[in-house]
Residue, then its C-alpha position, 0 to 999 in steps of 0.5 A: x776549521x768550520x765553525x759551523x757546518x750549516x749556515x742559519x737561514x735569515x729567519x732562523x737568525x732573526x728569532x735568535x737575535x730578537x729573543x735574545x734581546x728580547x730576554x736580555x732586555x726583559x731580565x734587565x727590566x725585571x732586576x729594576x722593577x722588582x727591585x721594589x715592592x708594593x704592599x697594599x692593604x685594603x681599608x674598611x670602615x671600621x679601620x682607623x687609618x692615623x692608628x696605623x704603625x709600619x715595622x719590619x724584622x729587618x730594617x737592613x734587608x728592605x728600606x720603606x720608601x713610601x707610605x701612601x693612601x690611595x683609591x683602588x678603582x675609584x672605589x676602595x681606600x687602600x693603604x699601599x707601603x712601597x720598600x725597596x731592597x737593599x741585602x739579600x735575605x728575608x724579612x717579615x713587613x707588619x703593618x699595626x692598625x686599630x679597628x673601631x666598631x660598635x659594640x655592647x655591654x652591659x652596665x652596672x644597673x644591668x642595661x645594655x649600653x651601646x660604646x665603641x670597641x677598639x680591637x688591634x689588627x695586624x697585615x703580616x708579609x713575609x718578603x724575600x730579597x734575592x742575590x740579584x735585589x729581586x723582592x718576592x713577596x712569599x706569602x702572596x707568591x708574587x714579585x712586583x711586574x708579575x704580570x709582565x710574564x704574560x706580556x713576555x710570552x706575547x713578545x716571544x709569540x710574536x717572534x715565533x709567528x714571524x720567523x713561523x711564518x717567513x719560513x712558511x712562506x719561503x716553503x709556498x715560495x720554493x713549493x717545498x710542500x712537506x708535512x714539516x709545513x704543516x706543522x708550521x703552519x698549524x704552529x702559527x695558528x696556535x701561537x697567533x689565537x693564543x697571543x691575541x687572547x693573552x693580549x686580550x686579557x692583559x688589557x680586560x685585566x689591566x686595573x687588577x695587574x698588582x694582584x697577578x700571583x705565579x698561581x694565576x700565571x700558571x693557571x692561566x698556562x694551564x688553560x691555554x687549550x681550553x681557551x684556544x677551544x673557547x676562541x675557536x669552537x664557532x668557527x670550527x663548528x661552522x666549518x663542520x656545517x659546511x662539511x655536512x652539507x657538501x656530504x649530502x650534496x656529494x651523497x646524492x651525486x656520487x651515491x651513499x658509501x660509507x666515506x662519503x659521509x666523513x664530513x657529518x661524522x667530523x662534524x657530529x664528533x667535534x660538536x660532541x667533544x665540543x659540548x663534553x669539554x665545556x659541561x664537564x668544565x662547569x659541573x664536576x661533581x664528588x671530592x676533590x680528588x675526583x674533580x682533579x682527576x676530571x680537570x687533567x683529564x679535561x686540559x689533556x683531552x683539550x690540548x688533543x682537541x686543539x693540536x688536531x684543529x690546528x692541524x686540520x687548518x693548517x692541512x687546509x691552507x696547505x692543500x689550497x696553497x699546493x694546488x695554487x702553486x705555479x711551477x717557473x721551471x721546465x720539467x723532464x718528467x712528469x709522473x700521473x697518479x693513477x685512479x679508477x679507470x671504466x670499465x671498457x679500460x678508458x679513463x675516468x672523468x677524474x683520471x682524464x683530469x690528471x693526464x689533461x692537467x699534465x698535457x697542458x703543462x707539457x705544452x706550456x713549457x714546450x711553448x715557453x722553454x721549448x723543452x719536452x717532457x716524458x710521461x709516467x703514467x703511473x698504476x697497476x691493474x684492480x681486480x675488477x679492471x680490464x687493463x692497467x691504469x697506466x696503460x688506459x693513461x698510456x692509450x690516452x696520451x698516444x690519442x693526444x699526440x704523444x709518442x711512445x718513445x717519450x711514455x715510460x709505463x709503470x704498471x705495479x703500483x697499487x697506492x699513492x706510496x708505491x705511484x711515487x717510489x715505482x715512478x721513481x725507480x723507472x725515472x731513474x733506469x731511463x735517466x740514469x741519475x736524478x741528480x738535476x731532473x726535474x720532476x712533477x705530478x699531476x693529480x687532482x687537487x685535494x691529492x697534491x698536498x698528499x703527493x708532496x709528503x709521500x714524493x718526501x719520504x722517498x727522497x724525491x723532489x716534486x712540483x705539483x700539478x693540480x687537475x680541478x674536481x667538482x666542488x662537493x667532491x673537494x671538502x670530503x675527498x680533502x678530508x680524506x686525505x687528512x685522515x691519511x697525513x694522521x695516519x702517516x706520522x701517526x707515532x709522531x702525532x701521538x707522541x706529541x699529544x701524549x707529551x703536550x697532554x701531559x705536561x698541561x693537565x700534570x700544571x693542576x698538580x702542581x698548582x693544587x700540592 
């Protein structure tokens, strides 16, 4: 009998090794720290500190351990009572003072006279002894530790960006660039702002630790988005500039069309949603309904902000990793994707790109493996075109010394998709089978990325051949091709932020009833 179907991959297994000991030595670590718990009861100068008396309603539920004077920061007198549990239940912990002040009064000759008052003063906590000897501290909402939840969410980040990035790497290694990549390498990005800004305020708020309550723990949550907005905003804003400038350099190269100014709109829209998260984050005005309302609406709004970010990074890295990678095998066919081609039916300087990029490679390999490979040029024929795509490519092979018998045209597609699919299906009437061809494509570089995921929705394995393009043409071409992953996966991508977005902003609700 098979216990198991797939075997786990080594980085699969190691995150479900270390979280569990992560969680199990946490829990252990939990049950031993909470199991006592320290009141602190802040002194003035009107307290006189010898009158205090310590009671409780249950001397069989807590035991005091320890009553002690201490200086919080160097600067405050505190009183802190430490108990320890010993049966489950609840038990009210009253701590009697007196407070000694000045006051006046009028005496029997009608003066005022200035005499000290004393006034009785009593600190009440309600505790709670869980089955496992746990104290929570339910007036406060707070357990001793509390502020090792946050460290306990770091550990697990940092497992996930292990294993996130051993399987990141395992893809760029095996040249596997899918779209599930992406969202791999948009995981790590987040988790790794998030955990370095978490560390970051577990260390600024080391000396007020003991004050962390599970409302500062969920609303601090609740504030990731904004937070990874507040760390990221400078450089994504920078990176925008960049866009902006390359479009106006691709403007006065290639001309004014609407698409090539994708950058400057980018760009003036995340400075616009940029500017409204952090005003409308500092002046909510009306009752405290309409605030709520505009604080969900802010964090869901943040968490689709940030989830696109990261998407867009992670798009980036990918795409320059795809064009990047090195293929280490011969390949049987390989498929050009097909462009714009002149007007006299010749290709243009993109497209020669490509084939010469394929050209290259098959000489590579006919010199390293001595094997050959046939050609797919692939694309149909525009209305505003003389001839086929994938005969102008046709021609221009046979030009470079390639023989027909070795160029299988296919001449109907009309997009990136039907490239892959229709290239597809005329690989496997001359092959018979895919099963053991190998197969690349060679297109210009901000289209690799483009061509892995759509080779993966039709069920074909594919190595990336990258023909370079001028540099101011890169970032908006590049953009462009985001937009189209967007759209690809777009019922995905909406699911996810609707679920994301929902369940940030619906924390408010829950710290606010």
């Amino acid at each position: 009998m098979k216990i198991l179907r797939h075997k786990l991959k080594p980085h699969t297994l190691f995150c479900i090794i270390a979280s569990v000991i992560v969680l199990v030595s946490y829990a252990v670590f939990f049950c031993i720290v909470s199991k006592h718990y320290t009141v602190m009861l802040f002194f003035s100068e009107t307290m006189n500190i010898d009158s205090v008396r310590i009671e409780q309603s249950d001397d069989k539920i807590v035991a005091i351990k320890d009553v002690r004077r201490e200086m919080f920061l160097d600067m405050i007198e505190t009183l802190s009572v430490e108990v320890e549990s010993i049966h489950e239940g609840d038990v009210r912990l009253s701590v009697f003072y007196e407070n000694t002040y000045e006051g006046e009064k009028t005496d029997d000759t009608g003066q005022t006279v200035t005499e000290p008052l004393v006034e009785q003063s009593a600190y009440e906590v309600d505790l709670h002894v869980t089955p496992f000897g746990t104290i929570y501290n339910m007036t406060h909402d707070s357990f001793n530790g509390m502020w090792t939840l946050q460290l306990l969410g770091c550990a697990l980040s940092i497992i996930w960006i292990i294993t996130l990035g051993l399987a990141f790497y395992e893809k760029e290694k095996n040249g596997e660039f899918t779209y599930s990549m992406i969202i791999i390498g948009g995981l790590i990005f987040f988790l790794s702002v998030i955990t370095i800004f978490s560390l970051y305020d577990i260390v600024v708020g080391w000396d007020y630790r003991h004050f962390d309550t599970i409302k500062n723990v969920l609303h601090s949550f609740s504030q990731i988005s904004q937070s990874f907005i507040s760390v990221t905003a400078i450089p994504l804003l920078l990176f925008c500039l960049v866009l902006s400038i390359s479009n106006i350099q691709l403007v006065r190269h290639e001309g004014f069309r609407p698409q090539n100014l994708l950058g400057v709109l980018l760009g003036l829209a995340v400075f616009v949603g940029v500017c409204m998260l952090f005003l409308s984050a500092r002046f909510y005005t009306g009752s405290e309904t309409t605030q709520i309302l505009l604080t969900v609406i802010n964090t869901a709004v943040a968490f689709t902000f940030s989830y696109l970010e990261c998407l867009l990074v992670s798009t980036i890295v990918c795409a320059i990793t795809s064009t990047r990678y090195q293929i280490k095998q011969p390949m049987d066919y390989i498929i050009i994707l097909g462009c714009a081609i002149r007007q006299d039916g010749s290709p243009t300087p993109i497209l020669r790109g490509r084939i010469d990029r394929a050209l290259a490679f098959e000489r590579e390999q006919a010199e390293k493996w001595q094997h050959h490979a046939k050609f797919v040029p692939s694309g149909g024929q525009g209305s505003d075109e003389v001839i086929s795509e994938a005969e102008s490519m046709k021609r221009y092979l046979m030009e470079q010394g390639i023989p027909e018998e070795r160029i299988l045209k296919e001449d109907r597609s009309v997009n990136t998709y039907q490239n892959m699919a229709f290239s597809k299906k005329v690989i496997e009437d001359d092959a018979g089978d895919l099963a053991g061809k190998a197969i690349a494509f060679s297109t210009t570089n901000y289209h690799v990325l483009r061509g892995y995921t759509l080779a993966q929705r039709i069920g074909m394995k594919v190595k990336g051949l990258s023909a370079k393009t001028k540099l101011y043409f890169f970032p908006n071409a590049f953009l462009r091709e985001f937009i189209g992953l967007l759209f690809e996966k777009k019922f995905f991508h909406l699911f996810v932020v609707f679920v994301g977005a929902a369940f940030f902003a619906s924390l408010y609700f829950v710290l606010v009833y």
